[in-house]
C-alpha positions as CSV (number, residue, x, y, z in Angstrom):
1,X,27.8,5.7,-86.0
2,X,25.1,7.7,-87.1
3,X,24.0,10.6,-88.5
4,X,24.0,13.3,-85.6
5,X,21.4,16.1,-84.5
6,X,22.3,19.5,-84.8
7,X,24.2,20.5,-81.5
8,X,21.8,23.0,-79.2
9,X,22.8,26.1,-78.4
10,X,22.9,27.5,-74.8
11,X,20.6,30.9,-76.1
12,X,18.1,28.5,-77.1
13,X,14.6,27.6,-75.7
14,X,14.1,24.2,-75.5
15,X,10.6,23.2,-75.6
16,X,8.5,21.2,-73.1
17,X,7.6,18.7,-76.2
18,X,10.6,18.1,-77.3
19,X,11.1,14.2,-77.6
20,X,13.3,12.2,-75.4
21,X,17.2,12.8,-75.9
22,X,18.7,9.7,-78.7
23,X,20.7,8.1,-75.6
24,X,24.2,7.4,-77.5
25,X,25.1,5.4,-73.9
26,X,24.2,4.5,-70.3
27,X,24.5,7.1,-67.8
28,X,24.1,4.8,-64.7
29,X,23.4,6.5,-61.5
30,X,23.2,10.4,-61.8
31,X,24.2,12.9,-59.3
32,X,24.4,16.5,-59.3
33,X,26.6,18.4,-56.7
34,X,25.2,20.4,-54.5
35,X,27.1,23.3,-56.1
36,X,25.8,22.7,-59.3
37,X,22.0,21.9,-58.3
38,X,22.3,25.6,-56.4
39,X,23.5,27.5,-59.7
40,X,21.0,25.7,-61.9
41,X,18.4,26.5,-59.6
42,X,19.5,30.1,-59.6
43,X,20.1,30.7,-63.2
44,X,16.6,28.6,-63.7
45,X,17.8,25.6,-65.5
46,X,17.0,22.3,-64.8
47,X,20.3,19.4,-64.6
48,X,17.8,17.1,-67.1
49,X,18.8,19.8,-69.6
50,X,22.4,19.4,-69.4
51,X,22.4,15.2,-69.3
52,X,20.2,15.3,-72.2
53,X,22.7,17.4,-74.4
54,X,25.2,15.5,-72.6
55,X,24.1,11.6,-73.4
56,X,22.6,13.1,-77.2
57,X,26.6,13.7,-77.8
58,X,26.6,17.2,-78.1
59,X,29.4,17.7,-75.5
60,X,29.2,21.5,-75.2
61,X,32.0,24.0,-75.4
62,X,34.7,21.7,-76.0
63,X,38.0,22.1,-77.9
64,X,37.9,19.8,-81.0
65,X,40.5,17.6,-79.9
66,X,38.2,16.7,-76.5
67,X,35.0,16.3,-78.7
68,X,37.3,13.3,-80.5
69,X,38.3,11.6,-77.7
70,X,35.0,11.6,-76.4
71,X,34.0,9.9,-80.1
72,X,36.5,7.7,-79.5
73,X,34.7,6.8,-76.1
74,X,31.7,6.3,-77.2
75,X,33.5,3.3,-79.2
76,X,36.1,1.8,-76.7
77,X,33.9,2.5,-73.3
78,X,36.0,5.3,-72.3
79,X,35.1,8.1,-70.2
80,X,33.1,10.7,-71.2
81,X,33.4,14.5,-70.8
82,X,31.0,17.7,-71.3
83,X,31.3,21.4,-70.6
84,X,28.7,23.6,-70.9
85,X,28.6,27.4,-70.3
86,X,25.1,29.2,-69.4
87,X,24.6,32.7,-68.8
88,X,27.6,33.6,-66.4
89,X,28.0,29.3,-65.2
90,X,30.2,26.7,-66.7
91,X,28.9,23.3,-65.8
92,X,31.2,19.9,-66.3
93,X,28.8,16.5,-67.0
94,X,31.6,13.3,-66.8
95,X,30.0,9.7,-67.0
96,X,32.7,7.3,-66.2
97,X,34.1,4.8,-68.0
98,X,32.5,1.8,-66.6
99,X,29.3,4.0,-67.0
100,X,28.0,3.6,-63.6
101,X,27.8,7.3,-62.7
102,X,27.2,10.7,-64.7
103,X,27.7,13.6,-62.5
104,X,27.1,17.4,-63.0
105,X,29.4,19.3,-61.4
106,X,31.3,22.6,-60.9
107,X,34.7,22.8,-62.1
108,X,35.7,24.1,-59.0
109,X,33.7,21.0,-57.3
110,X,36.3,18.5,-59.4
């Protein structure tokens, strides 16, 4: 696999002309949850910024055990997991394995 991009950090601006994300895989069809497009649009984020980090492979605040298995996914089609934490908000992004669907969600909304 490649050589990776430094992971972003939530504190971080991320500027307008920055390129579009390296996809690392197919998202499919996304969705947001109504939960989670209602904090984003109250903290003032945007869901593009979380799938971006998401299909770029930097899978957020994960234990290092999760970010294997999710290397391991990218290999053998498995599914794949994010969790991202922004200002007071934790956000999950899960593409399924057949990589149909990527949803951002709540954790309470899983």
């Amino acid at each position: 696999m490649g050589e990776r991009e430094p992971n972003h950090t939530d504190s971080e601006n991320q500027p307008e002309s920055r390129p579009f994300p390296r996809t690392l895989f197919d998202m499919g069809q996304i969705v947001v949850t109504a939960g989670a497009a209602m904090t984003l649009e109250a903290i003032r984020r945007h869901p593009v910024q979380l799938i971006a980090r998401h299909v770029e492979g930097d899978w957020g605040q994960l234990p290092e055990h999760d970010v294997e298995v999710n290397e391991r996914a990218l290999e053998y089609g498995e599914r794949l997991f994010s969790r991202y934490e922004i200002e007071d908000s934790r956000f999950y992004v899960i593409t399924e394995r057949d990589r149909s669907i990527t949803t951002v969600l709540l954790p309470e909304e899983y």
